[in-house]
C-alpha positions as CSV (number, residue, x, y, z in Angstrom):
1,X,68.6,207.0,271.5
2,X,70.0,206.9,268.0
3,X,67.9,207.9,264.6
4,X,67.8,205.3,261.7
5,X,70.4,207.1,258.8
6,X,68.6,204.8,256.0
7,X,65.2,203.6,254.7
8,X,63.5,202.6,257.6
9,X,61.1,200.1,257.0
10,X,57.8,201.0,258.8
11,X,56.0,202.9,256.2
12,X,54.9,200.5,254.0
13,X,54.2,202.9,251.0
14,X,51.4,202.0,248.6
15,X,53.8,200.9,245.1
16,X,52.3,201.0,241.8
17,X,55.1,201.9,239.5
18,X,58.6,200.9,239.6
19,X,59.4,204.6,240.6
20,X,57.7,204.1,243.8
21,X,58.8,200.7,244.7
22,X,62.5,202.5,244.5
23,X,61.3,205.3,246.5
24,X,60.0,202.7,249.0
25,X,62.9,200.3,249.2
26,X,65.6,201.0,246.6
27,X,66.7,199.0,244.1
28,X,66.1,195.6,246.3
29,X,63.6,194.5,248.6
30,X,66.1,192.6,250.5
31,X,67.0,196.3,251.6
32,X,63.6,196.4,254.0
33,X,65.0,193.3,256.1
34,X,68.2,194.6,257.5
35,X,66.7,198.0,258.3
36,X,63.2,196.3,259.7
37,X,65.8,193.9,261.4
38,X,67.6,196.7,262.8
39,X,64.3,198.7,264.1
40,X,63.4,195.7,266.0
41,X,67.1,194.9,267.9
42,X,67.3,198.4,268.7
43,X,65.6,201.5,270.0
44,X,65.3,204.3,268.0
45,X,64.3,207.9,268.5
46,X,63.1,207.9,264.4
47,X,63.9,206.6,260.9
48,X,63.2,210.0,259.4
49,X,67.4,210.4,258.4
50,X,68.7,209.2,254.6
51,X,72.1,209.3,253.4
52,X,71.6,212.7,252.2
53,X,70.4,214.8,255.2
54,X,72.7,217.6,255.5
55,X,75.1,217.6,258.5
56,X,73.7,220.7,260.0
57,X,70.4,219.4,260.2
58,X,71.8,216.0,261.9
59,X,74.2,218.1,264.0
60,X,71.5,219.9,265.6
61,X,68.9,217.0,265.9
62,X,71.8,215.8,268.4
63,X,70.7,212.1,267.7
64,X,73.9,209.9,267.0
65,X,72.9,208.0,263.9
66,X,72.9,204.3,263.4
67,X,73.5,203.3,259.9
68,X,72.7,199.8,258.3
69,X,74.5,199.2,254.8
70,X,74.6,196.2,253.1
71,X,77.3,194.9,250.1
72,X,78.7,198.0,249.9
73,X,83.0,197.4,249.6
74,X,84.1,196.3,246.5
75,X,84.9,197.6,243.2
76,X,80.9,199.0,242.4
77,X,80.7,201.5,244.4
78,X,82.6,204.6,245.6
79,X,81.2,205.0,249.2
80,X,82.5,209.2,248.9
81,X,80.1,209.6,246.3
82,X,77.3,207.5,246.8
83,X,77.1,206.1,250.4
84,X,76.0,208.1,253.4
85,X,77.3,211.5,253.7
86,X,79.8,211.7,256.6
87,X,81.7,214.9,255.8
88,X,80.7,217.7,258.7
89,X,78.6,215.3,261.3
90,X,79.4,215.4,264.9
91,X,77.1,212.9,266.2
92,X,78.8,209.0,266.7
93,X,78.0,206.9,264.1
94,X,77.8,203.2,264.4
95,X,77.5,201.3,260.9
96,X,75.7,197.3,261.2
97,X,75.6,194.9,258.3
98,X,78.5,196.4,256.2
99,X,80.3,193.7,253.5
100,X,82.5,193.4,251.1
101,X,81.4,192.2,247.7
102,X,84.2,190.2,245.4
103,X,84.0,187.3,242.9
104,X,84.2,184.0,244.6
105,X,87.2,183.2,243.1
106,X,89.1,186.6,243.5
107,X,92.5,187.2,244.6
108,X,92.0,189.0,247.8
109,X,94.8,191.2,246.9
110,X,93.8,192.0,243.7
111,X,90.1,192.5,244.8
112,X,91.1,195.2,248.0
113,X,93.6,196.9,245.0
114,X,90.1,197.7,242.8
115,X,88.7,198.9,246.2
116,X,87.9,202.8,244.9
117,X,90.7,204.8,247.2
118,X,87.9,207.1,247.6
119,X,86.1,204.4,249.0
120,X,89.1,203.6,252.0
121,X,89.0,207.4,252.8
122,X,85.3,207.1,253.7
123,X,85.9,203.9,255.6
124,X,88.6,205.7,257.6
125,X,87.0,208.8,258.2
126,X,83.8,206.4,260.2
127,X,86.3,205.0,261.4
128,X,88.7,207.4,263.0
129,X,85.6,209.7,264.4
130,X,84.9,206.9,267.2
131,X,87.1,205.5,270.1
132,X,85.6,202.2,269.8
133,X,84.9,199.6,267.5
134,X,82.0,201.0,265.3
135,X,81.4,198.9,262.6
136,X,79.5,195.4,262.0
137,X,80.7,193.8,259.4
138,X,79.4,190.6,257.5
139,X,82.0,188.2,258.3
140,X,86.0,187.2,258.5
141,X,86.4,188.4,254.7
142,X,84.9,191.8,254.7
143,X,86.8,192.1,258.4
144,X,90.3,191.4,256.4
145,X,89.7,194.5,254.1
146,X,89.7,196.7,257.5
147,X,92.2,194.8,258.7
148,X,94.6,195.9,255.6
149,X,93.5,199.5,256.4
150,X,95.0,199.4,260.0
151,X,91.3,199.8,261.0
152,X,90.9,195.8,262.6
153,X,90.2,197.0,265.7
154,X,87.5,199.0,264.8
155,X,85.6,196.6,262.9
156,X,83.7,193.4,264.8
157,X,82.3,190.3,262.5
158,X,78.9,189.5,263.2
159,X,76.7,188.5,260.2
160,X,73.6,190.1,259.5
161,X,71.1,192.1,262.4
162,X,68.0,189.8,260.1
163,X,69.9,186.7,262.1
164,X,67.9,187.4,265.4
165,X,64.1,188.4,264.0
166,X,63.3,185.4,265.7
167,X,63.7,185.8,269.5
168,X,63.7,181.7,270.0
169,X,66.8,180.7,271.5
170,X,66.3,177.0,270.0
171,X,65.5,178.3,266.3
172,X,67.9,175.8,264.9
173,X,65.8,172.9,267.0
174,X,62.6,174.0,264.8
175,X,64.4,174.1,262.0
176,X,66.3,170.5,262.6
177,X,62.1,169.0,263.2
178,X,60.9,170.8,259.7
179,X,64.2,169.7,258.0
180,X,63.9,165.7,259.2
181,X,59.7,166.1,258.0
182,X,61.0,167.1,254.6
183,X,60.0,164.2,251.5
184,X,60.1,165.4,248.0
185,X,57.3,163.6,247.0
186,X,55.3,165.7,250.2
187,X,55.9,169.0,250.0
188,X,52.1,170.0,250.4
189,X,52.7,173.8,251.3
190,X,54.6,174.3,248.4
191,X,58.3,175.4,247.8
192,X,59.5,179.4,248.1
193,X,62.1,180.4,245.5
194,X,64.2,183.6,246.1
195,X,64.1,184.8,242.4
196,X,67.5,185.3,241.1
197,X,69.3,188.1,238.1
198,X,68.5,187.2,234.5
199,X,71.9,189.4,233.8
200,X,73.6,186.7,235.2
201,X,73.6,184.4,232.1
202,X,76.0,181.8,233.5
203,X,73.2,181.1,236.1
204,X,69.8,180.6,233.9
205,X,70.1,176.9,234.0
206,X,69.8,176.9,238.1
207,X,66.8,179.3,238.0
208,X,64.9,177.5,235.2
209,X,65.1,174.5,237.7
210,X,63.7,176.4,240.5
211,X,61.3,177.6,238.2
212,X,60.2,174.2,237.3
213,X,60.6,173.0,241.0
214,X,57.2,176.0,241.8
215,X,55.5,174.1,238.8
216,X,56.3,171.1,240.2
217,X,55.2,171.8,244.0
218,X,53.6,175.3,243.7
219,X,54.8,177.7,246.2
220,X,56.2,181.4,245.8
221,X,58.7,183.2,243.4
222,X,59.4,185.9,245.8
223,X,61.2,189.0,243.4
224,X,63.7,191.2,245.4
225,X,65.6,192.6,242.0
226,X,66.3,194.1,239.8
227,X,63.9,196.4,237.8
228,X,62.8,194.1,235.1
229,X,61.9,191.3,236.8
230,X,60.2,193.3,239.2
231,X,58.2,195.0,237.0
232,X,57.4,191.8,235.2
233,X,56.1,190.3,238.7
234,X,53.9,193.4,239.5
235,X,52.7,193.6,235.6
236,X,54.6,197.0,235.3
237,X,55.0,196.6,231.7
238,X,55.0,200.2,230.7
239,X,58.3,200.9,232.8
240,X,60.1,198.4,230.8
241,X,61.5,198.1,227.6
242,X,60.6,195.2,225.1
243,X,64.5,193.8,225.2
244,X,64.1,193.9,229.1
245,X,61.2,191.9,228.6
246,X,63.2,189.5,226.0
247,X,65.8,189.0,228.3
248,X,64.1,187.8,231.0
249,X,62.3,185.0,228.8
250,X,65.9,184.0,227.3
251,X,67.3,183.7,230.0
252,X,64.6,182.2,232.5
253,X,61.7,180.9,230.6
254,X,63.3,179.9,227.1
255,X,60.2,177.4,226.5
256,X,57.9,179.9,226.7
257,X,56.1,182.6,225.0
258,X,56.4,186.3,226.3
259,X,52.6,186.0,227.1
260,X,52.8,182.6,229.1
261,X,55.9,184.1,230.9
262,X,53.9,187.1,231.7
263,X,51.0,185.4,233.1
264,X,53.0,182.8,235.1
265,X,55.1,185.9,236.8
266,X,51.6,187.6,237.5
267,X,50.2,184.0,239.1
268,X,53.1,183.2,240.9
269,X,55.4,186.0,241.8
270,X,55.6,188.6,244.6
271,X,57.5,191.7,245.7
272,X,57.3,193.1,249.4
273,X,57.3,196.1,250.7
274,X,56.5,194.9,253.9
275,X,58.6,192.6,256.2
276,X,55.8,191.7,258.4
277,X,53.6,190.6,255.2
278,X,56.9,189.0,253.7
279,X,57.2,187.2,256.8
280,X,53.8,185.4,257.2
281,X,53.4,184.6,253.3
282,X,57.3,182.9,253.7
283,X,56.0,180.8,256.7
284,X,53.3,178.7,255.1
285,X,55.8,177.2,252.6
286,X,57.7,173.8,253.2
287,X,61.1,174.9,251.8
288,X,63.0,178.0,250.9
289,X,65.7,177.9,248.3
290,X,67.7,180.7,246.2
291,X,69.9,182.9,245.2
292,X,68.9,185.6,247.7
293,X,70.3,185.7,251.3
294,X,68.0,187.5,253.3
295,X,65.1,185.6,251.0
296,X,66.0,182.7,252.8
297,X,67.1,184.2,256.0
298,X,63.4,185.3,256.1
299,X,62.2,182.2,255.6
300,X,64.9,180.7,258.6
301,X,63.9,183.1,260.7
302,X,60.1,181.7,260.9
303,X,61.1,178.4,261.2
304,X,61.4,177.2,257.6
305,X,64.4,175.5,256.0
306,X,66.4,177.2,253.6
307,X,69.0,176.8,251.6
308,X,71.3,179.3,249.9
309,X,72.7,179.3,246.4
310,X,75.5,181.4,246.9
311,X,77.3,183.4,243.8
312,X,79.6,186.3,245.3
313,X,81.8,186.6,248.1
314,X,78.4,188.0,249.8
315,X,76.4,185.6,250.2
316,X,79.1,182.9,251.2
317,X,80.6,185.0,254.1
318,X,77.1,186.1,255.4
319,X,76.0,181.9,255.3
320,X,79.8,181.1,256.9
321,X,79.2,183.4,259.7
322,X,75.8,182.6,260.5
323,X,76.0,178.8,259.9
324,X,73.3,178.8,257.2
325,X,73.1,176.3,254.5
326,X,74.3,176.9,251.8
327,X,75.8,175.5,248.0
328,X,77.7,177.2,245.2
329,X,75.2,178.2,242.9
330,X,77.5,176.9,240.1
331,X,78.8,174.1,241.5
332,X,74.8,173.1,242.0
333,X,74.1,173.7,238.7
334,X,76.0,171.1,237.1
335,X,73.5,168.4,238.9
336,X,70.6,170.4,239.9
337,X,67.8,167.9,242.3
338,X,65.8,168.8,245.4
339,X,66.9,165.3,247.0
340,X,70.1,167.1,247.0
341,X,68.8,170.5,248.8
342,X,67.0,168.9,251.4
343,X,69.9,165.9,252.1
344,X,72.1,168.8,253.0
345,X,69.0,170.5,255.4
346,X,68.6,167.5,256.7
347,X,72.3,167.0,257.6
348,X,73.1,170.3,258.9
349,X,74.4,170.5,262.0
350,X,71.2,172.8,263.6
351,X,72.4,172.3,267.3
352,X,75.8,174.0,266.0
353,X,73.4,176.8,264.4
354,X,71.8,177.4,267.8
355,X,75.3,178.3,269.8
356,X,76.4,180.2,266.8
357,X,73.5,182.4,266.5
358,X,73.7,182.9,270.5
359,X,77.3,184.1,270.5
360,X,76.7,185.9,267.9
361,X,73.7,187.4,269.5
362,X,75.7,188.0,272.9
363,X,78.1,189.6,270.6
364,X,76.0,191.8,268.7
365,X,74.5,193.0,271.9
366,X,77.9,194.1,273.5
367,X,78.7,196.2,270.7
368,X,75.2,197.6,270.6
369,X,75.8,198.7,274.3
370,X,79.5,199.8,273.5
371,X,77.7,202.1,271.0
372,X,75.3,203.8,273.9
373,X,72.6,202.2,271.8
374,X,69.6,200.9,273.5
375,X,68.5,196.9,272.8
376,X,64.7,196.5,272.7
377,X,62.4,193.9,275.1
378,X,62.9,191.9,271.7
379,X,66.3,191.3,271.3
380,X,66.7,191.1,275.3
381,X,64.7,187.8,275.2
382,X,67.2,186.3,273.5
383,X,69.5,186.4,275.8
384,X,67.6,185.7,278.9
């Protein structure tokens, strides 16, 4: 069995500081779901491996690592210096959930050219150190920027490991039955909002309306990143500065005071450290909706519909791949309405979902097993 090269997801640290959120999931939340998603597709002989662990100590372990990586191609980050440490490891490696991240209306060219070179190295390197295709990537986009590297054949498109937490075979049926209950004027379990990035200022106007859609229909304003809305959530008010504060309340709660923002956060908002709490809290809602993928693919995953405000490359390759609905998040903002997020629920084409999240599945299991990595009773049910 492999070992877990990432944060694993199982130890559900006690966080009171924004220091020890990072230490216990990073800089996002949304982290905890691939690497819990990948713990329970797979068996695994430990979690105990980061991106730093010296090669020696790997080497002589003798486990071959499985690494899960998230938006990590793109201009933002030179895998050489800050992604796993590759240089000296013997063991195979086999990399799940890797994407590409680009503007939505990048030239693909153009966007592959900003690529760090340092960055294609590393990509060849995992590459070139295993005879067969080793790589999961997000989608058709992300398996282009291989593609240009000669490395095609190496890489296999296959969305997200978080796409099979749910071991139903008809998810999409569930989903179709919850959709077709949907009435805006009955949403009695309330609405879940996948907070969004007050640095994004060309995007306040959608998450002010999703903001008013919790005050509306209560629900959840579930906080993934970054640091100062998270620390605004938790009431971490110490680890951030007074213009972090400011811009948070510009930018997503311009009509009121720092106080009243503070205390609404405090009432309404969460941030998880643990997937299985994430889970049941995400089930008892009506609706999910937002600018965070695996937000709403949590929510999808126990049965609720979601709908996906996409605003990168990301997002829209992850939602293409696994058939999830989805909207520009600027394109949506020009004529914001919940009649308009649950008409296109309601009209999605959930039988479509169900043999797209099979093949997928039947393909994510054939390159588990072309990795001599073990599935688990859980994902085998799946497929029976």
């Amino acid at each position: 069995m492999a070992k877990l090269m990432g944060l694993g997801s199982g130890n559900n640290k006690l966080v009171y500081s924004y220091k020890t959120l990072y230490d216990a999931a990073s800089s996002n939340t949304g982290n905890l779901l691939f690497n819990f998603a990948l713990e329970s597709l797979i068996e695994l002989a430990g979690t105990d491996v980061r991106w730093s662990t010296p090669a020696e100590k790997i080497n002589a372990d003798g486990h071959d690592l499985l690494i899960p990586m998230a938006n990590n191609i793109g201009k933002h980050m030179d895998l050489k210096k800050s992604g796993p440490k590759l240089d000296g490891i013997e063991v195979h490696k086999t990399v799940m959930g890797l994407g590409a991240q680009f503007p939505l209306d990048a030239n693909f060219d153009d966007a592959f050219d900003a690529i760090p070179e340092t960055s294609k190295a590393w990509l060849k390197q995992l590459c070139d150190s295993s005879e067969v295709a080793n790589v999961s990537v997000r989608g058709t986009l992300t398996h282009k920027v291989f593609e240009k590297l000669g490395l095609g054949d190496k890489a296999v498109p296959l969305g997200c490991p978080s796409h099979f937490l749910s071991n139903n075979k008809t998810l999409g049926q569930v989903l179709k039955a919850q959709s077709n209950a949907l009435n805006a004027n009955t949403l009695q379990n309330g609405i879940a909002v996948t907070a969004g990035n007050p640095a994004i200022a060309n995007l306040s106007k959608v998450e002010q309306f999703l903001i008013e859609l919790i005050n509306s229909h209560k629900g959840k304003y579930i906080v993934q990143h970054p640091k100062d809305l998270i620390c605004l959530a938790e009431g971490w008010y110490s680890d951030i500065s007074d213009e972090e504060v400011e811009l948070v309340k510009t930018r997503f709660f311009p009509s009121y005071s720092t106080q009243e923002m503070k205390t609404w956060l405090r009432l309404n908002a969460s941030t998880y450290v643990s997937i299985p709490q994430w889970f049941s809290d995400i089930s008892k809602v009506d609706f999910v909706v937002g600018t965070r993928i695996h937000g709403c693919q949590l929510g999808i995953q126990a049965g609720v519909p979601a709908v996906v405000l996409h605003i990168d490359s990301r997002t829209k390759e992850l939602c293409e791949t696994m058939h999830i609905p989805t909207i520009e998040a600027r394109e949506f903002q020009k004529d914001p309405s919940l009649d308009k997020l649950i008409s296109l629920v309601q009209s999605w084409d959930w039988d479509r979902y169900d043999e797209n999240r099979i093949n997928l599945a039947k393909a994510t299991y054939q390159f588990i097993e072309n990795n001599n990595l073990v599935p688990t009773q859980h994902f085998k049910a799946l497929l029976k």
